[in-house]
C-alpha positions in Angstrom: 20.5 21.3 6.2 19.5 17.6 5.9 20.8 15.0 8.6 18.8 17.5 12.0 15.9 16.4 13.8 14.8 20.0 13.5 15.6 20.5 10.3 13.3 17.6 8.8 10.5 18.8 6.3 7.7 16.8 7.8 6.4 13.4 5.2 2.9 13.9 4.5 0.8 14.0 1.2 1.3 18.3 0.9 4.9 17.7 1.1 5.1 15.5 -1.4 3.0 17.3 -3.9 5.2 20.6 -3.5 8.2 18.3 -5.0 6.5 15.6 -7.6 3.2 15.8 -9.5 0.0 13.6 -9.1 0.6 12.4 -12.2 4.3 11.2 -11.7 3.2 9.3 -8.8 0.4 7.9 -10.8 3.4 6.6 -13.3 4.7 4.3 -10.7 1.7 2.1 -10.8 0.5 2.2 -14.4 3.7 3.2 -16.3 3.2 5.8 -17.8 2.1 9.5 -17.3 -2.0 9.8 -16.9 -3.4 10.9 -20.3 -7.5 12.0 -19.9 -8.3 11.3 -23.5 -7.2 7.0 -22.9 -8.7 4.0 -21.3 -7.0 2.1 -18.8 -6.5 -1.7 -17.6 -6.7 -1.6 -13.8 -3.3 -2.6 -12.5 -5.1 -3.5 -8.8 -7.7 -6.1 -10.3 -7.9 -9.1 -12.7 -8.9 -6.7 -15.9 -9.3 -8.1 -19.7 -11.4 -4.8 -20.8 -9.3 -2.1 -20.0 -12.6 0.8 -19.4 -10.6 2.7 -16.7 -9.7 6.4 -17.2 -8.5 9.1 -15.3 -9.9 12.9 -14.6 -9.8 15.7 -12.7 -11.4 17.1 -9.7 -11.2 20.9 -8.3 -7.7 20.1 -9.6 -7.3 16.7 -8.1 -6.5 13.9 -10.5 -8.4 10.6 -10.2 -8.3 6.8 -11.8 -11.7 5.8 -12.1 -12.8 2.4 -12.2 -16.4 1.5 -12.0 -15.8 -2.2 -11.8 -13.5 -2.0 -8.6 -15.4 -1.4 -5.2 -13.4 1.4 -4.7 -14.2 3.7 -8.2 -12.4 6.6 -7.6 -8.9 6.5 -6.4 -6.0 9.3 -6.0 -2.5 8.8 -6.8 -1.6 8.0 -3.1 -5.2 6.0 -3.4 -4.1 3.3 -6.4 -0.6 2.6 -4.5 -2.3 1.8 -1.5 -4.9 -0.7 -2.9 -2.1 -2.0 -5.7 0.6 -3.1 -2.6 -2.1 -3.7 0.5 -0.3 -1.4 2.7 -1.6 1.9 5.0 -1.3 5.4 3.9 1.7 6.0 6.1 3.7 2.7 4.2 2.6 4.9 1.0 4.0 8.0 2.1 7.2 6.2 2.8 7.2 4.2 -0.6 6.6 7.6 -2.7 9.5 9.3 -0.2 11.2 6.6 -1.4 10.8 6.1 -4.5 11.5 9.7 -5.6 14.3 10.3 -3.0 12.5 13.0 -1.7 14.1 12.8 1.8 11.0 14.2 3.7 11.4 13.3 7.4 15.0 12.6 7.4 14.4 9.7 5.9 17.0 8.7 2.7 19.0 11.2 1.6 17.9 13.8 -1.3 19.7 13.6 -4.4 17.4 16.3 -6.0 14.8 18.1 -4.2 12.9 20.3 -6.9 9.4 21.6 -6.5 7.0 21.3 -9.3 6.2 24.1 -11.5 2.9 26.2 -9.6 1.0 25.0 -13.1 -2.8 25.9 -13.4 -4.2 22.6 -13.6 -7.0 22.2 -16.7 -10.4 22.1 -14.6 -12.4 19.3 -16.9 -16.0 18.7 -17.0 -16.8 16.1 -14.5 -17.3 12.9 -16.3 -21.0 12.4 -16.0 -23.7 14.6 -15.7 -27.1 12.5 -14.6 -30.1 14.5 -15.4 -33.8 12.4 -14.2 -37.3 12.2 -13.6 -38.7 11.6 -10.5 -42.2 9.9 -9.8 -44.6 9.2 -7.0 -43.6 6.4 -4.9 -45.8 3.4 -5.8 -46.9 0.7 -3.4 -43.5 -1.5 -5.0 -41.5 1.2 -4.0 -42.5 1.2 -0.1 -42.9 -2.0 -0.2 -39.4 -2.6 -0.5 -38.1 -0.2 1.7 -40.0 -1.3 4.6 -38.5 -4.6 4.7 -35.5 -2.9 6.6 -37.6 -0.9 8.7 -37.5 2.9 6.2 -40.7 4.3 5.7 -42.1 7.0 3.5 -41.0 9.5 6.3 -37.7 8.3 6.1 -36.9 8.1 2.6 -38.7 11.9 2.8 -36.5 13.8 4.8 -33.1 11.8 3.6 -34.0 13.0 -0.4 -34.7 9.4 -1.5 -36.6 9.8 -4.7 -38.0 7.2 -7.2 -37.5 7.8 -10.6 -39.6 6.8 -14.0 -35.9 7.4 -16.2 -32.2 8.8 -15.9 -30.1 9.9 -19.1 -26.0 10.7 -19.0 -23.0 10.4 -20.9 -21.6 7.3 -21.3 -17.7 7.6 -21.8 -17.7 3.9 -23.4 -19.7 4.5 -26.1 -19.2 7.9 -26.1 -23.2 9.0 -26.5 -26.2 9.8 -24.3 -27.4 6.9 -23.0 -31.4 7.0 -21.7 -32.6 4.6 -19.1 -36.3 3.4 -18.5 -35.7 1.3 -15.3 -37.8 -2.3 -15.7 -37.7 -2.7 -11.8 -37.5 -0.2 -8.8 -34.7 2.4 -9.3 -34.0 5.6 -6.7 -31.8 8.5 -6.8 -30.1 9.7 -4.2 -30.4 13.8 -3.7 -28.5 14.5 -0.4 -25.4 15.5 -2.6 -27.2 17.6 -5.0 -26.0 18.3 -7.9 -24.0 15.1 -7.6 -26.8 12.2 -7.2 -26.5 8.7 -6.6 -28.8 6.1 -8.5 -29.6 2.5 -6.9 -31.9 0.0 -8.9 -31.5 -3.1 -6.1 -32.7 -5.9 -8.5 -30.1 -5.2 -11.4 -27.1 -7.0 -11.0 -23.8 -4.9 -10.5 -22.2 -5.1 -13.7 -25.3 -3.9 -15.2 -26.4 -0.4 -14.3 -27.5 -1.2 -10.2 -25.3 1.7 -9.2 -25.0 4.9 -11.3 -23.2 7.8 -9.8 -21.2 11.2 -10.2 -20.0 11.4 -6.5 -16.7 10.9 -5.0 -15.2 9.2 -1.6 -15.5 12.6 -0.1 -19.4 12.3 -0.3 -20.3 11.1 3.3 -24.0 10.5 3.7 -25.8 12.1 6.9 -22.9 14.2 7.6 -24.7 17.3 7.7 -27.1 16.0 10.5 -24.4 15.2 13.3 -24.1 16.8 16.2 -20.3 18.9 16.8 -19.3 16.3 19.4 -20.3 13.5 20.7 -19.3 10.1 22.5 -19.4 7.7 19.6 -19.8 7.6 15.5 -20.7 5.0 13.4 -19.8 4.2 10.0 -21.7 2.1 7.8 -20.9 1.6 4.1 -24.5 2.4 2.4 -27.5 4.3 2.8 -29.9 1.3 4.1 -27.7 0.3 6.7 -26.9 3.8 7.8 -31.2 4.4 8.2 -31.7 1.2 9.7 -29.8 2.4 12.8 -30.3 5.2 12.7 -34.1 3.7 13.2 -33.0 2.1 15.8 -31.2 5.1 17.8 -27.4 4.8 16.4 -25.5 8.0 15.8 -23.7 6.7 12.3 -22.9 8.1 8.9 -22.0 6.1 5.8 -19.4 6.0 2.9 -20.2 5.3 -0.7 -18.5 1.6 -0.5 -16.8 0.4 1.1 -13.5 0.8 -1.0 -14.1 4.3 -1.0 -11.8 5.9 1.9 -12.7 9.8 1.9 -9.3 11.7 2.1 -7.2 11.5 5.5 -8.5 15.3 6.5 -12.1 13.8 6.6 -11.2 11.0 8.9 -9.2 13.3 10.8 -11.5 15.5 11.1 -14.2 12.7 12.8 -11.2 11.3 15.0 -11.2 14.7 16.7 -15.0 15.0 16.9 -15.9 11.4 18.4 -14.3 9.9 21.5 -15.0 6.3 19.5 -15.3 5.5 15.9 -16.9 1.8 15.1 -16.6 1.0 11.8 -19.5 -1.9 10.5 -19.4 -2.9 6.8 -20.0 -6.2 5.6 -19.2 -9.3 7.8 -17.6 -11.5 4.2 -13.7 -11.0 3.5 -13.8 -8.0 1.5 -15.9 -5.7 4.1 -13.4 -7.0 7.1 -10.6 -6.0 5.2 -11.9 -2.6 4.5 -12.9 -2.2 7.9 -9.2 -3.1 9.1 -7.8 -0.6 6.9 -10.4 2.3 7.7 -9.3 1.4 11.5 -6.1 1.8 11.0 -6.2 5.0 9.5 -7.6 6.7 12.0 -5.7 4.9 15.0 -2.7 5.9 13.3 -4.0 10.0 13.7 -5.7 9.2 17.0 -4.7 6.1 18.8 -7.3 3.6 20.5 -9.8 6.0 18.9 -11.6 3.2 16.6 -12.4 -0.9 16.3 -14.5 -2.5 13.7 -17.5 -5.0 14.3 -19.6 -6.9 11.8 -22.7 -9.0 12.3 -23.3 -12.6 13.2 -22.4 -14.3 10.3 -26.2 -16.2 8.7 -27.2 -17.8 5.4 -27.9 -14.1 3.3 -26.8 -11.8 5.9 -23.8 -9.3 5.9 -24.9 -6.0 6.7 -27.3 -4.2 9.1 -30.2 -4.7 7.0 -29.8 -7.3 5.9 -30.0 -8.3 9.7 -32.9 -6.4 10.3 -35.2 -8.0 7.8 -33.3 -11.3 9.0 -34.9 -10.5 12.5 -35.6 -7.3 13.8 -35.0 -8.2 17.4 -31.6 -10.3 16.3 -30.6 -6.8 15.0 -31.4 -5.2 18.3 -29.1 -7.8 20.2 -26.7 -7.2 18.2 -26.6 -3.4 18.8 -26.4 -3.5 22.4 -23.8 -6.6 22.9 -21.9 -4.7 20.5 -22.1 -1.3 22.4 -23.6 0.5 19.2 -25.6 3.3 21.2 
């Protein structure tokens, strides 16, 4: 019965889901029920286009939006980003909302538990096929600015490509690409790849991808447990130092929070998690939130830094090709190793 301490169904995301659908929850912030087949307007961001959509995922429904910095977000996700608030503040709004009265908190009017539906698996929503060429002088050139060498780019499955071809849900064709400057895939997620062409500008093709927030780059090599992780929010930053001696992984953005097992997961692996993304408003803020998360699992188990603040620096590399030895400094005043 309701109203004992040791009676009270714990409030977490499982809990939830065994009583509402993902795509009731989704209906709080867009107003309707999900449908696959329409395009969206973002409700989190200033959006005249409406090119958003939502699909599914081993049976996990998404709203994907490739002009946020966060493209792919879950039910619990969109409500988060949408109101500013923690995942816990979400799990109490949803509690809430649907009078769920998970943790003896409200009091149930109706608990029901959703029908044990098979959920439609759907194609994923791009499939990137590619050719890969030779790196060219261009190619290395660019790389070594931040300190990555052939070697690097070797053994972490970056690959430059001549073209790319996929499915384009906007205009609803294959769409071919002959990059005009230097464009690189991503393999370490194979099948899912990750494209980067650094001199197009965002809103124009410099990011093609099919993976998700669960994605974490350089996962695979770190060691069971260790004193201290660090989590960058690209690729370059994570090589450059890792170049430089830093144990450190790296997310796909930095709006793109993998799923609270993940994070869990590293809280219980690493005495200390630092998280470094950008050092503008946007990266701080994500940082904050990515700290919070995890402190809220595993108190005093991470902080966030971000580099000096410099006329075209935000990041890591951008530090590095800054000054190399600035870089350095900053490693060991910020207790990086």
């Amino acid at each position: 019965m309701y109203g004992f301490i040791d009676d009270y169904i714990p409030l977490n995301m499982e809990e939830i889901l065994m009583r509402v659908t993902q795509e009731e929850i989704f209906h709080i912030t867009i107003g309707e029920i999900p449908d696959i087949n329409k395009k969206y307007i973002s409700p989190i961001r200033d959006d005249r286009i409406g090119e958003c959509f939502f699909n599914y995922y081993n049976g996990k429904l998404y709203f994907i939006d490739f002009a946020n910095s966060k493209t792919h977000m879950d039910c619990f996700g969109i409500i988060q980003d949408k109101y500013n608030i923690s995942l816990t503040k979400t799990l109490i709004f949803v509690n809430n909302h649907f009078k769920l009265g998970l943790n003896g908190i409200g009091t149930p009017v109706d608990i029901k538990f959703k029908p044990q539906d098979i959920v439609k698996e759907v194609k994923p929503y791009i499939d990137i096929i590619y050719k890969i060429k030779p790196y060219n002088k261009a190619d290395i050139a660019y790389w070594n600015n931040y300190g990555i060498n052939k070697e690097n780019l070797i053994e972490d499955g970056i690959l430059s490509i001549l073209w790319y071809k996929f499915y384009s849900n906007r205009v609803k064709r294959e769409i071919i690409i002959r990059p005009k400057s230097l464009s690189f895939i991503y393999t370490e997620f194979f099948p899912k790849v990750k494209i980067y062409s650094p001199f197009e500008k965002k809103t124009n093709g410099k990011w093609i991808a099919n993976v998700t927030q669960n994605d974490i780059g350089n996962i695979k090599n770190l060691p069971i447990l260790a004193k201290k992780l660090i989590i960058t929010k690209s690729y370059k930053d994570n090589r450059v130092l890792r170049n430089h001696g830093v144990l450190s992984i790296w997310f796909q953005n930095e709006g793109m929070l993998p799923d609270d097992k993940y994070l869990y997961n590293l809280g219980k692996r690493f005495d200390k998690i630092i998280v470094l993304f950008d050092n503008d408003k946007a990266g701080i803020i994500a940082a904050k939130k990515i700290t919070q998360e995890i402190n809220s699992r595993l108190p005093n188990t991470a902080r966030y830094v971000s580099v000096p603040i410099k006329a075209g620096v935000k990041d890591p590399s951008d530090l590095y090709k800054h000054n190399r030895f600035e870089l350095i400094n900053f490693i060991n005043k910020s207790n990086l190793l």
